[in-house]
N, C-alpha and C positions, 0 to 999 in steps of 0.2 A: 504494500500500500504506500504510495510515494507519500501523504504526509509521516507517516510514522518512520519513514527512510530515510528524506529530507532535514527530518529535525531532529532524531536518535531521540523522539519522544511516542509513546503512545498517544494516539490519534486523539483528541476530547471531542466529545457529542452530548448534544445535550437532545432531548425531545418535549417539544412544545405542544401541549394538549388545551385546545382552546375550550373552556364550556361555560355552559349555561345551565343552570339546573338539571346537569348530569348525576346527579347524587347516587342514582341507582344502577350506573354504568363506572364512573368512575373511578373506581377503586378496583375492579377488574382491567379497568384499563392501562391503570399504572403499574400494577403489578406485572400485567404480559410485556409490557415494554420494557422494565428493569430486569424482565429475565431473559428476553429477547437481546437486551444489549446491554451485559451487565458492566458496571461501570462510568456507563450515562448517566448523565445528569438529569431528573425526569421534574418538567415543570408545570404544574397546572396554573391557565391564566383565565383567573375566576372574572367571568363577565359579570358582575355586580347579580348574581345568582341567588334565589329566592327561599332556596332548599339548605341545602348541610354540604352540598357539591365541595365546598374547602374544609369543612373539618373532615370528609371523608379522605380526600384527597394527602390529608397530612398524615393521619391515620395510616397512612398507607406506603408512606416514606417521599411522599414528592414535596418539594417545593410548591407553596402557593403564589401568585403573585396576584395581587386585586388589579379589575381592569373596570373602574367607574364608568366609562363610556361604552355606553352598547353598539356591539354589532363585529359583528365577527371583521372587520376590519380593525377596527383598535385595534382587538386584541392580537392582532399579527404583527401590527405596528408596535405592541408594546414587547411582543418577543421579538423580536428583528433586534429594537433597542436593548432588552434585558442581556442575551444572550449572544452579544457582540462578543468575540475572542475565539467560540468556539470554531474547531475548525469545519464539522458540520451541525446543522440542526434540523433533526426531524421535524416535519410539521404532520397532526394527525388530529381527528377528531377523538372526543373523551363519550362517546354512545357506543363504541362497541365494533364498529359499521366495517373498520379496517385490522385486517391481523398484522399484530406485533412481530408475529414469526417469519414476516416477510422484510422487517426491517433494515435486517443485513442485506440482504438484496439489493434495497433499493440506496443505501448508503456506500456499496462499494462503487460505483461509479467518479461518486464524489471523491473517495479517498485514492483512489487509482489518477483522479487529474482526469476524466475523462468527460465529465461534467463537470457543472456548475449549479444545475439544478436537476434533480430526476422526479417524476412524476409516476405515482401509482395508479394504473391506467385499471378503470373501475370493472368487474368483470363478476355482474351478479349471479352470487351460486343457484344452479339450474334450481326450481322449485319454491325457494326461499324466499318469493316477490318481497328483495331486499331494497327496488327499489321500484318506483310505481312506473307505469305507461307515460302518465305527462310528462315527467321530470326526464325519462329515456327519450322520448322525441326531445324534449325541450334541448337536453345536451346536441343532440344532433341538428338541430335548429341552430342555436349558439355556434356552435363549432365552425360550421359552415361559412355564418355569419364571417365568423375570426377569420376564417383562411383566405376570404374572397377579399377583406378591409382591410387587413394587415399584414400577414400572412401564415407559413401552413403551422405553428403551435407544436400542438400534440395532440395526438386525437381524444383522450377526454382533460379537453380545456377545464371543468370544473372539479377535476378531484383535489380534496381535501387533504389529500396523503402524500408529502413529498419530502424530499431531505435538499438543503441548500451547502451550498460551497459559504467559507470564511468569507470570499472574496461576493460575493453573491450580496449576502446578511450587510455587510457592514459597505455596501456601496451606493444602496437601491434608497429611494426616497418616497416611500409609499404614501400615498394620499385619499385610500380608499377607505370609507367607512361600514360598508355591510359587507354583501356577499358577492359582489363582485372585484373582491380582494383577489380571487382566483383566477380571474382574466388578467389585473393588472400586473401580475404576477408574469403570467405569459408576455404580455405585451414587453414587459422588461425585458425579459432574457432573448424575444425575437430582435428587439429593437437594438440592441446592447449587441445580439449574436452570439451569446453565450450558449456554449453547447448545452444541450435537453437529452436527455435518454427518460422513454418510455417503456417501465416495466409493468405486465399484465399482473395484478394481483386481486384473490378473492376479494368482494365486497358481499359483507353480510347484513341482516336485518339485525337493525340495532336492538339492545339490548331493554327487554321488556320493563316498564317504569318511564324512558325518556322519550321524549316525540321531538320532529324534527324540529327548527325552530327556522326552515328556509320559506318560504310562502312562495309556490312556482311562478303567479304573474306579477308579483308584484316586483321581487327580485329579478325576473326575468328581465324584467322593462329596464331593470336599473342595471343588468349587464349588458345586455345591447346597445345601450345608449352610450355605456363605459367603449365598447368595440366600435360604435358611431364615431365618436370622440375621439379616441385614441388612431382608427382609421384616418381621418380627416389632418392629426396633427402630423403622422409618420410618413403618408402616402395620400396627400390628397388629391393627383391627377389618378390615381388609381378608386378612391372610394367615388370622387365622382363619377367616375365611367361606371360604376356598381350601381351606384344610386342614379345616371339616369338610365340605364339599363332597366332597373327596376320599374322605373315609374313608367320607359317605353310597354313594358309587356301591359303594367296595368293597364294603363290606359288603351290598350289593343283588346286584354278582355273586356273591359266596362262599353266600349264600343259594341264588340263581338254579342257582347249582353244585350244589349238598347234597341240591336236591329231586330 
């Protein structure tokens, strides 16, 4: 592993579990991760949570950190900040949804130099409707979106489960407040060209007691617009020819309609 070769030091990692009234998830969650990657540093960053989500979590051997501004964008923004030095940092959610035992996995890439960021490409176990119909189109809607305004990403732009480079953590200046944290995310490392490696790993149904806390149109609207946005500022002879391509076809159905 070139960090640990590079510096005649073991590699430090820390993993960041972002939650919200995970109380009932939690504490299995930190435990799989500490045994998955023993010697990491495992940190929970409590969204100003309603439940016991932090004293389970300490209970359990993690670091808490309070994160008073809601939406899962703080709280990325406040592990980015907290967890500066290390040389990678898992990012994962605290429900259950991604296995721990895939960790090493998706961290060696970073420790080898071969990324900067690697993404856990979401792959719901057959049967176990871990993840519903809309939210499945909606990704592939999104995605699309991303590759045609920006460009080609990874193929699931929305997962939650990824490990960052030193260099990654301690460069990026995030500006995102909810759940389109996970495109900005993308847009960095496409825009930057930081290499991405995509590994397929299980996505399960989260862990009975927690519900999701994503809302599919409402958040939707607020990542498309993030892809509008970020389209227009990177590449905008490109999102215009998108956008009026777009509006050529409509207007050719709404016609096609009228006669």
């Amino acid at each position: 592993m070139q960090v640990s070769a590079a510096s005649g030091r073991p590699p430090t990692i820390a993993v960041a579990i972002p939650c919200y009234n995970e109380a009932a998830a939690v504490g299995r969650v930190v435990d799989d991760f500490r045994a998955a990657l023993p010697g990491a540093e495992v940190v929970v960053f409590d969204n100003a949570s309603e439940d016991d989500t932090a004293a389970v979590a300490l209970a359990h051997g993690a670091r808490v950190v309070a994160v008073p501004e809601r939406g899962k964008g703080f709280v990325v923004r406040s592990a980015f900040t907290t967890l500066r030095g290390f040389d990678v940092v898992v990012l994962t959610d605290g429900d259950g949804t991604y296995p721990a035992e895939e960790a090493p996995r998706l961290i060696a890439p970073v420790l080898e130099g071969k990324a900067d960021m690697t993404v856990g490409a979401r792959r719901p176990v057959p049967g176990a409707q871990a993840m519903a119909p809309v939210r499945a189109l909606g990704n592939v809607l999104i995605g699309s979106a991303f590759r045609v305004l920006v460009g080609p990403g990874t193929g699931d732009l929305l997962s939650g489960y990824r490990a960052f480079s030193r260099r990654f953590v301690e460069s990026v200046d995030l500006r995102s407040e909810g759940f389109e944290i996970e495109t900005e995310l993308a847009v960095t490392a496409t825009a930057r060209e930081w290499p991405t490696v995509e590994i397929d790993v299980p996505y399960h149904p989260r862990i009975a007691g927690t519900e999701s806390k994503l809302r599919a149109f409402r958040d939707g609207r607020r990542i498309l617009a993030t892809i509008v946005r970020e389209g227009f500022r990177l590449r905008p002879m490109r999102a215009l020819a998108a956008i009026a391509s777009l509006a050529a076809v409509s207007s050719g159905l709404a016609y096609l309609l009228t006669r």
